[in-house]
HTML snippet that shows the backbone in 3Dmol.js (N, CA, C, O; Angstrom):
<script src="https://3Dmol.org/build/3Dmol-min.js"></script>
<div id="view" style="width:600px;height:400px;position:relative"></div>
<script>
const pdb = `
ATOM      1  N   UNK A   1     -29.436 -11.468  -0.501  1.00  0.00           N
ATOM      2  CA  UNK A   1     -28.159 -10.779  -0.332  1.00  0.00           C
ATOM      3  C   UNK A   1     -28.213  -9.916   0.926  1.00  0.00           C
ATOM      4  O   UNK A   1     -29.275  -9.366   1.220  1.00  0.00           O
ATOM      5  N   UNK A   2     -26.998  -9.751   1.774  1.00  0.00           N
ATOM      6  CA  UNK A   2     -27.005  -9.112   3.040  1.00  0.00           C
ATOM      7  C   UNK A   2     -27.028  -7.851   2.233  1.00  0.00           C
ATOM      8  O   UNK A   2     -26.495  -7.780   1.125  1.00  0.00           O
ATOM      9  N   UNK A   3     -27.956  -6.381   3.083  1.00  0.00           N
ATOM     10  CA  UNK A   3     -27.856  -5.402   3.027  1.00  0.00           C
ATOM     11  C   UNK A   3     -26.548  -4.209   3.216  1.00  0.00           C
ATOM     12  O   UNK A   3     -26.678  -2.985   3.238  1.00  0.00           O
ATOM     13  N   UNK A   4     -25.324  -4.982   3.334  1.00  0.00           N
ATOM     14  CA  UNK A   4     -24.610  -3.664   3.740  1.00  0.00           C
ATOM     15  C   UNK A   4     -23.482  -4.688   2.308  1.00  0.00           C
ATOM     16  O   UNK A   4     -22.257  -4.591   2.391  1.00  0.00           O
ATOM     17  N   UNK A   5     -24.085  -5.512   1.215  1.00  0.00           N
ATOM     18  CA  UNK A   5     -23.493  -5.730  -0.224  1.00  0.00           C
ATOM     19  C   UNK A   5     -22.393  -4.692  -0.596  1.00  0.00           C
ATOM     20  O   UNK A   5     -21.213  -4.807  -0.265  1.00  0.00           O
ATOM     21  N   UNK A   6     -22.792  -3.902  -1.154  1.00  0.00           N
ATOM     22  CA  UNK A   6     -22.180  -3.115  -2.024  1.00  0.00           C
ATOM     23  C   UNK A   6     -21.507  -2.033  -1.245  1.00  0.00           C
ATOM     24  O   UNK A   6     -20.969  -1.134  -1.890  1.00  0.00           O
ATOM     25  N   UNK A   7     -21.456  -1.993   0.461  1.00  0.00           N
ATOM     26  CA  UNK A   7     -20.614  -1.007   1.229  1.00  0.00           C
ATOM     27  C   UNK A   7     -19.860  -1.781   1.119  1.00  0.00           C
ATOM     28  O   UNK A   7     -18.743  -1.418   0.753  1.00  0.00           O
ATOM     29  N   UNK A   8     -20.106  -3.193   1.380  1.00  0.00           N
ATOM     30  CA  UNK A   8     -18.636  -4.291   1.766  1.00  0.00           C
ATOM     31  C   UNK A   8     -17.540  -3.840   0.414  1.00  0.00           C
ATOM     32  O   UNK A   8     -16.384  -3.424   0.486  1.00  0.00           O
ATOM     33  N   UNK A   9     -18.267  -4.062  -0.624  1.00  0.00           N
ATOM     34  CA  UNK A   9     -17.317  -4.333  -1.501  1.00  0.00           C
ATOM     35  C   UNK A   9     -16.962  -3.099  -1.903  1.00  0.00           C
ATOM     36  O   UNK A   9     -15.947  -3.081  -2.599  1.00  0.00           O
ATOM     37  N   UNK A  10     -17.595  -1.817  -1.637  1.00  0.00           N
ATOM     38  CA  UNK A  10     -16.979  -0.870  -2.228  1.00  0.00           C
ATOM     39  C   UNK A  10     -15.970  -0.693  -0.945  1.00  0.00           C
ATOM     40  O   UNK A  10     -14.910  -0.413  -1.505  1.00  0.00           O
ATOM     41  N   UNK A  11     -15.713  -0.700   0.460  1.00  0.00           N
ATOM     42  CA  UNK A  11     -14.199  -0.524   1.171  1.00  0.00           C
ATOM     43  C   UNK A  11     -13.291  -1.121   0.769  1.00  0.00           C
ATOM     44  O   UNK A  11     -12.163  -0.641   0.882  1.00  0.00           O
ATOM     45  N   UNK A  12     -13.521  -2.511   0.098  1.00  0.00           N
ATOM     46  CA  UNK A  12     -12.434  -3.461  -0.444  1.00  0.00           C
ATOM     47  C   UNK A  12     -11.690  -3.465  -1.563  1.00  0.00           C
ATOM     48  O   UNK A  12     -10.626  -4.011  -1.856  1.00  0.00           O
ATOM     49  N   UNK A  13     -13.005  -2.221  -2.575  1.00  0.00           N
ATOM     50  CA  UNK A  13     -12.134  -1.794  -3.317  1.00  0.00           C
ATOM     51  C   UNK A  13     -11.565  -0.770  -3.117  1.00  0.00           C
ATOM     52  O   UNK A  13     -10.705  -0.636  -3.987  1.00  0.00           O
ATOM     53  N   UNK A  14     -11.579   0.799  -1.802  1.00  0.00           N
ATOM     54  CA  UNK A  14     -10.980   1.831  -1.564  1.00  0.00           C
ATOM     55  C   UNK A  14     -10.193   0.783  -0.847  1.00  0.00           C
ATOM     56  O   UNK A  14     -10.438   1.257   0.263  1.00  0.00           O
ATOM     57  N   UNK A  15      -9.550  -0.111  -0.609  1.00  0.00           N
ATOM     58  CA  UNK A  15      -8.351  -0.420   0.439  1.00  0.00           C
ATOM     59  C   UNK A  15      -7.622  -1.039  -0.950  1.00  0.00           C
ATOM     60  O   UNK A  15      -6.484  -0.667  -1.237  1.00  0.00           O
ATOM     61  N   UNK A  16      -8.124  -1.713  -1.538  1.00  0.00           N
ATOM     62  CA  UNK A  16      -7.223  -1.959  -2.825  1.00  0.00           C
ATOM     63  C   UNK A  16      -6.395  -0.387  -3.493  1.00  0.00           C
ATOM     64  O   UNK A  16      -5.247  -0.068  -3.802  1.00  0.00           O
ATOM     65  N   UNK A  17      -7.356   0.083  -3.480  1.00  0.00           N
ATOM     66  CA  UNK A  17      -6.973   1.543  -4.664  1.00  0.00           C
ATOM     67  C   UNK A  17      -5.784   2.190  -3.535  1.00  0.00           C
ATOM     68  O   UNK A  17      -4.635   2.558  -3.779  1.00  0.00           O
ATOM     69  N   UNK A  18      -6.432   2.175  -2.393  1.00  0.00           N
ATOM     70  CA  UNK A  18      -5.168   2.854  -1.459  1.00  0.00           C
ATOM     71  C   UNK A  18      -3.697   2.428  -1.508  1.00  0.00           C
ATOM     72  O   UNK A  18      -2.720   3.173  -1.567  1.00  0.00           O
ATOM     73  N   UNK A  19      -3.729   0.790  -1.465  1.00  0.00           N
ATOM     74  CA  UNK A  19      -3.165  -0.218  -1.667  1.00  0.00           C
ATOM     75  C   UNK A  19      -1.944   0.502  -2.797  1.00  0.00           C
ATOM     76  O   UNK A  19      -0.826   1.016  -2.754  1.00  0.00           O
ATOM     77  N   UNK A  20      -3.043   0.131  -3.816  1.00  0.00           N
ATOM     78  CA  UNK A  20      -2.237  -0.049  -5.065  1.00  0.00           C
ATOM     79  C   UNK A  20      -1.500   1.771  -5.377  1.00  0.00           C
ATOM     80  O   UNK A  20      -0.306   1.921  -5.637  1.00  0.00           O
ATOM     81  N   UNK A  21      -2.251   2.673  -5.301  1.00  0.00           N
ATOM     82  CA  UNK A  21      -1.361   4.309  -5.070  1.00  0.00           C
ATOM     83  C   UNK A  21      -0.140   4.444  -4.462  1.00  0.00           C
ATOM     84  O   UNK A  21       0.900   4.908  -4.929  1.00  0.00           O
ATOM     85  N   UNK A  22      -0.508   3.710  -2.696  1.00  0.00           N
ATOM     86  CA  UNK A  22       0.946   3.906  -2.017  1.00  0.00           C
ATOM     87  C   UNK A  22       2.178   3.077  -2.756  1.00  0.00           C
ATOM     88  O   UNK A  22       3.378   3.322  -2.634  1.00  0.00           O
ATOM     89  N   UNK A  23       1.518   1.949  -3.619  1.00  0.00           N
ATOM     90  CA  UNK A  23       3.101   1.247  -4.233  1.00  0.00           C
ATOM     91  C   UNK A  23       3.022   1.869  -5.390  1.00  0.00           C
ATOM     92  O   UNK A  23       4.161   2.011  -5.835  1.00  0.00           O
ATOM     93  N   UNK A  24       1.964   2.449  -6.314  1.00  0.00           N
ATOM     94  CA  UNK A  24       2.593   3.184  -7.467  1.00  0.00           C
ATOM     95  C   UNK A  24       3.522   4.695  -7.271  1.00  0.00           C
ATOM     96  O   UNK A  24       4.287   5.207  -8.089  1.00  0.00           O
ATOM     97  N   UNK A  25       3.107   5.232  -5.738  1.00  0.00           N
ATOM     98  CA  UNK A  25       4.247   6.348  -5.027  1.00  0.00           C
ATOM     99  C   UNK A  25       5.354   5.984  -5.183  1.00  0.00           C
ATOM    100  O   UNK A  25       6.150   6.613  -5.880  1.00  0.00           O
ATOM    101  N   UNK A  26       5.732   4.564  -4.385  1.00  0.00           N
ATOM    102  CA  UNK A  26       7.096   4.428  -4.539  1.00  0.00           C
ATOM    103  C   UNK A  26       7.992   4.091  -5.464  1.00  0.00           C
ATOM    104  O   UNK A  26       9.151   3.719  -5.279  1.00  0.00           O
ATOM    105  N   UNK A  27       7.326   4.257  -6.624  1.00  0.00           N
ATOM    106  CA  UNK A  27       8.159   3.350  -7.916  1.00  0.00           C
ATOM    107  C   UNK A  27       8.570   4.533  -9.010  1.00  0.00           C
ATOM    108  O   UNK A  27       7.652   5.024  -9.667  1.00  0.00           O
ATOM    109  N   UNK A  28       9.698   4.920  -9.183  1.00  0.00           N
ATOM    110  CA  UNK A  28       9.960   5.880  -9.503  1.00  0.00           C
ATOM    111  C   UNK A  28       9.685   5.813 -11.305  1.00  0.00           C
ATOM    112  O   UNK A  28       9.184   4.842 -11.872  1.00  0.00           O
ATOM    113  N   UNK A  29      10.114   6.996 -11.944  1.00  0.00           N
ATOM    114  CA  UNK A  29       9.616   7.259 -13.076  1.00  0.00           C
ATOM    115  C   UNK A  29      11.046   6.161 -13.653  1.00  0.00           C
ATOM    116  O   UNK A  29      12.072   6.127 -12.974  1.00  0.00           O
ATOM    117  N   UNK A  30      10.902   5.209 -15.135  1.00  0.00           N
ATOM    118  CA  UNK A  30      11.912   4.399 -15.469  1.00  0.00           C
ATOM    119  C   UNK A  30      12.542   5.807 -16.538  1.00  0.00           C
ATOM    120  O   UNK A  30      11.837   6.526 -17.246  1.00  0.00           O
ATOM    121  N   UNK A  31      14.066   5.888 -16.366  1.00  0.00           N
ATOM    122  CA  UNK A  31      14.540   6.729 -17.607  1.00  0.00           C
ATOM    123  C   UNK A  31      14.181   5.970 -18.953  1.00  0.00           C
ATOM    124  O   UNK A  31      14.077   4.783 -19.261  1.00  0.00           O
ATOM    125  N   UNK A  32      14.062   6.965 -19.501  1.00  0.00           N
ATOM    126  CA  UNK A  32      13.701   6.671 -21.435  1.00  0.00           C
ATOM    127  C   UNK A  32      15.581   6.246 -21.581  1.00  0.00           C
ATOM    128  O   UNK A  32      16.629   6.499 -20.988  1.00  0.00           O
ATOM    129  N   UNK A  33      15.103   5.466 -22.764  1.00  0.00           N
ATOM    130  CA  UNK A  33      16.537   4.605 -22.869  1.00  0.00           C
ATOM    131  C   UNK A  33      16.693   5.290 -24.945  1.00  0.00           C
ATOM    132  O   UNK A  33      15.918   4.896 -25.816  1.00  0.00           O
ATOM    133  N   UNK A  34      17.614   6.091 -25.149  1.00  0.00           N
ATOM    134  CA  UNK A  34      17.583   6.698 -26.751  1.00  0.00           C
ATOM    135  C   UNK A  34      18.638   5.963 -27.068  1.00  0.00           C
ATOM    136  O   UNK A  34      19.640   5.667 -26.417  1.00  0.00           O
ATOM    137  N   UNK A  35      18.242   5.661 -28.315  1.00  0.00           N
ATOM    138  CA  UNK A  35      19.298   5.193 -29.258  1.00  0.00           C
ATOM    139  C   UNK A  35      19.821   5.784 -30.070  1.00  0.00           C
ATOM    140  O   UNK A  35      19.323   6.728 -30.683  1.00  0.00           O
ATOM    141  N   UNK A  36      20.929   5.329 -30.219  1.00  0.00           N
ATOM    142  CA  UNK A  36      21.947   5.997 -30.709  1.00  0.00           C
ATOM    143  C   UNK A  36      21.827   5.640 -32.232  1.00  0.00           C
ATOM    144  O   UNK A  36      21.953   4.492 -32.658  1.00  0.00           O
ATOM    145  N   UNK A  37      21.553   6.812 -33.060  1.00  0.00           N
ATOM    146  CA  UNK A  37      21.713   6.570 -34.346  1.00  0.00           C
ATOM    147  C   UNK A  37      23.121   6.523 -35.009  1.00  0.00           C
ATOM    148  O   UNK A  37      23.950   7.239 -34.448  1.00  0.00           O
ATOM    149  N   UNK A  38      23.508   5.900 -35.972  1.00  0.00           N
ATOM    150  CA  UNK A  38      24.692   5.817 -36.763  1.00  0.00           C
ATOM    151  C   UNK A  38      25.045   6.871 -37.376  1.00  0.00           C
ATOM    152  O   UNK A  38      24.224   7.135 -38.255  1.00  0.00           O
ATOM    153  N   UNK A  39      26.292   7.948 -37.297  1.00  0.00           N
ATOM    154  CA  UNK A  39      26.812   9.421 -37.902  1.00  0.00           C
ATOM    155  C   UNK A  39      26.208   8.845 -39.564  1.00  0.00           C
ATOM    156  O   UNK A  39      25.878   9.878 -40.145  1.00  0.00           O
ATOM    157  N   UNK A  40      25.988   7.793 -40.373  1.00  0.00           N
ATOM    158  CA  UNK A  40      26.015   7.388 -41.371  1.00  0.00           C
ATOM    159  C   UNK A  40      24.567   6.539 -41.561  1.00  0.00           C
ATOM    160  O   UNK A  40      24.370   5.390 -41.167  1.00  0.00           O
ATOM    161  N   UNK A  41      23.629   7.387 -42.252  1.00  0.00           N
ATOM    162  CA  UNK A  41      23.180   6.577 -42.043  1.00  0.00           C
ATOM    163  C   UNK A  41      22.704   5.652 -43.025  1.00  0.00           C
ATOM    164  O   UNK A  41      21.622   5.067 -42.973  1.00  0.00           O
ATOM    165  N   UNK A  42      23.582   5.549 -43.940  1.00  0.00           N
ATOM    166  CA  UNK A  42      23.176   4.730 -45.299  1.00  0.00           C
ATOM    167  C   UNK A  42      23.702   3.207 -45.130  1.00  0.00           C
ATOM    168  O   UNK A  42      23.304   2.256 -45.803  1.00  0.00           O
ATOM    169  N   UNK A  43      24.575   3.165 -44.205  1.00  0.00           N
ATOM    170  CA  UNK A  43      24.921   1.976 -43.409  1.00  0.00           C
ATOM    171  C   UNK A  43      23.477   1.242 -43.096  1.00  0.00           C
ATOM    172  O   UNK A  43      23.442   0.203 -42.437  1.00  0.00           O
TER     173      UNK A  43
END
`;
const viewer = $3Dmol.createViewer("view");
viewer.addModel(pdb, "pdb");
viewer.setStyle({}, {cartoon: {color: "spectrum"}});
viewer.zoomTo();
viewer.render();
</script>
């Protein structure tokens, strides 16, 4: 195994993680969706 192994792959995974942060930044929080219970609820 080449000696600089586990530098390679650990930048590839800080460029992934960078990667993947800047698109979890842009994705905003989804609103909670409530349901509406029935005034009745024996219905």
């Amino acid at each position: 195994m080449a000696d600089n192994f586990l530098e390679h792959h650990r930048e590839e995974y800080e460029q992934r993680k960078a990667a993947w942060l800047r698109k979890k930044k842009h994705l905003g929080r989804q609103p909670k969706v409530r349901l509406q219970k029935p005034d009745d609820e024996a219905l």
